[in-house]
N, C-alpha and C positions, 0 to 999 in steps of 0.2 A: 447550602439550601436546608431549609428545616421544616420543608413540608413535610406534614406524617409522622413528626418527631412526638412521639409521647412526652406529656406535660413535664418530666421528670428533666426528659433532655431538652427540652427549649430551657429550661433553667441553666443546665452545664454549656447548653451553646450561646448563649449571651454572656455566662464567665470566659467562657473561651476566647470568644471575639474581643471582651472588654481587655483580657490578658494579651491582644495582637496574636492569639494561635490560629495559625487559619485551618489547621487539620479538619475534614471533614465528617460528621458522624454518620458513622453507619448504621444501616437497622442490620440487621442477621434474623436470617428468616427461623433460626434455631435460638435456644439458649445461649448466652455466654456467660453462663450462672460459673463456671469453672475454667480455673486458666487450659483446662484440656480441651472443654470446648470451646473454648475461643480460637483455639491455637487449630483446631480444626477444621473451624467453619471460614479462617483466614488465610490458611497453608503457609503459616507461620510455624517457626519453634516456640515450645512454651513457653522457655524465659525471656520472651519477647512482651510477652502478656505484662505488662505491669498492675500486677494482683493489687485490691485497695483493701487493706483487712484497719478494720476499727479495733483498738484494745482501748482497755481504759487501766490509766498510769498514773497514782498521784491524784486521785481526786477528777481525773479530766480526761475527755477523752486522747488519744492518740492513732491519729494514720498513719498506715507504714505501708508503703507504696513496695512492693515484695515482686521479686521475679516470681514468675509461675516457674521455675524449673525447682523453686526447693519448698519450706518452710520456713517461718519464722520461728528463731529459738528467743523464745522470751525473754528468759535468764542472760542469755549472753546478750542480747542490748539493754538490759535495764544496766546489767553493767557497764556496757559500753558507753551508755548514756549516762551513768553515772544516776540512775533515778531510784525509784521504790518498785516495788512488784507490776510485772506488764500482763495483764487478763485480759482474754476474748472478753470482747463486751457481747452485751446482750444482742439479741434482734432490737427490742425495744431499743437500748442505748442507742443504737446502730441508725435507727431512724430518726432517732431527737438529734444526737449528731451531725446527719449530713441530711435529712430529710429524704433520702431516699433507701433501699432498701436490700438489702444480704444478695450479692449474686450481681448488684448494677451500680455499686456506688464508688464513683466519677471521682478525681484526684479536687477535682471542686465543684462549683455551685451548693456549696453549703450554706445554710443560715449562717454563720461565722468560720472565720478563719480558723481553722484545727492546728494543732502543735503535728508537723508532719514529717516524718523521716522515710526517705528513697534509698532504696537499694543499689548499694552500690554494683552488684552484680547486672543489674537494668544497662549502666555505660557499656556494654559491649554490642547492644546493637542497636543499629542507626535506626531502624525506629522502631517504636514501642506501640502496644495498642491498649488503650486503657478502658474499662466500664466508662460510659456517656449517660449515669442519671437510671437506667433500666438493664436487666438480665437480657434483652435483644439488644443494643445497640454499647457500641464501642467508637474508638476518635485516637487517629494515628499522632504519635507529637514524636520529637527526639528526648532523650536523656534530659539536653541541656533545657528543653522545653518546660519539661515536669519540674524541673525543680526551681524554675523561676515560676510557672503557675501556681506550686502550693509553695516556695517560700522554703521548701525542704531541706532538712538537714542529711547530706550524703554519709550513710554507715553500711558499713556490713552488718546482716541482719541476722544471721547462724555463724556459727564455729564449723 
């Protein structure tokens, strides 16, 4: 159902459905600008939260679909990845990117497809709750969901 759904997540739930996920978005009457408050307002553990943080790598942006229970170490996936230097992108980036904004931005419903790597620490629990487009609403999938929706490359993301 997507009555009530802020114009951000009628965007993410039309990728959804187009992707056959049928997880449901939620509004949350609170923020889920953080995977603490996500993991709060869902009585989830945090690294359940699959955090969606934008860098920009090589010219382009890059998503990296991150548990909330740690950080991403830069250095050790540009290595892993074998790339150039990984930077927090901008706000600005961050919205040219996926069209939506720091705190609410969905593994998709982007203007274009992103170069996207999942946490491998995210496979240990059956399911995940991801940003849905907006800082109030999130959308439950599994592991193996997320990474057939963005197309994802599985790495570990810290040392």
């Amino acid at each position: 159902m997507t009555a009530g759904l802020p114009a951000r997540s009628l965007t993410v739930a039309a990728a959804l459905a187009a992707a056959g996920l049928t997880g449901e978005i939620r509004v949350l009457p609170d923020s889920a600008r953080t995977a603490a408050e996500a993991a709060a307002a869902l009585g989830c553990e945090v690294g359940a939260i699959a955090g969606s943080l934008v860098f920009q790598c090589d010219g382009a942006p890059l998503l990296v679909m991150t548990s909330g229970a740690h950080r991403v170490d830069t250095a050790y996936l540009a290595d892993r990845l074998g790339t150039g230097p990984i930077e927090r992108a901008t706000a600005q980036q961050v919205r040219d990117a996926t069209g939506q904004a720091i705190g609410g931005v969905a593994p998709t419903g982007h203007p274009a497809r992103l170069r996207t790597v999942v946490d491998t620490a995210l496979a240990g629990h059956d399911v995940l709750w991801a940003a849905a487009g907006h800082p109030h609403t999130v959308v439950p999938m599994t592991y193996d969901e997320l990474l057939r929706l963005t197309g994802g490359t599985p790495s570990e993301v810290h040392a």
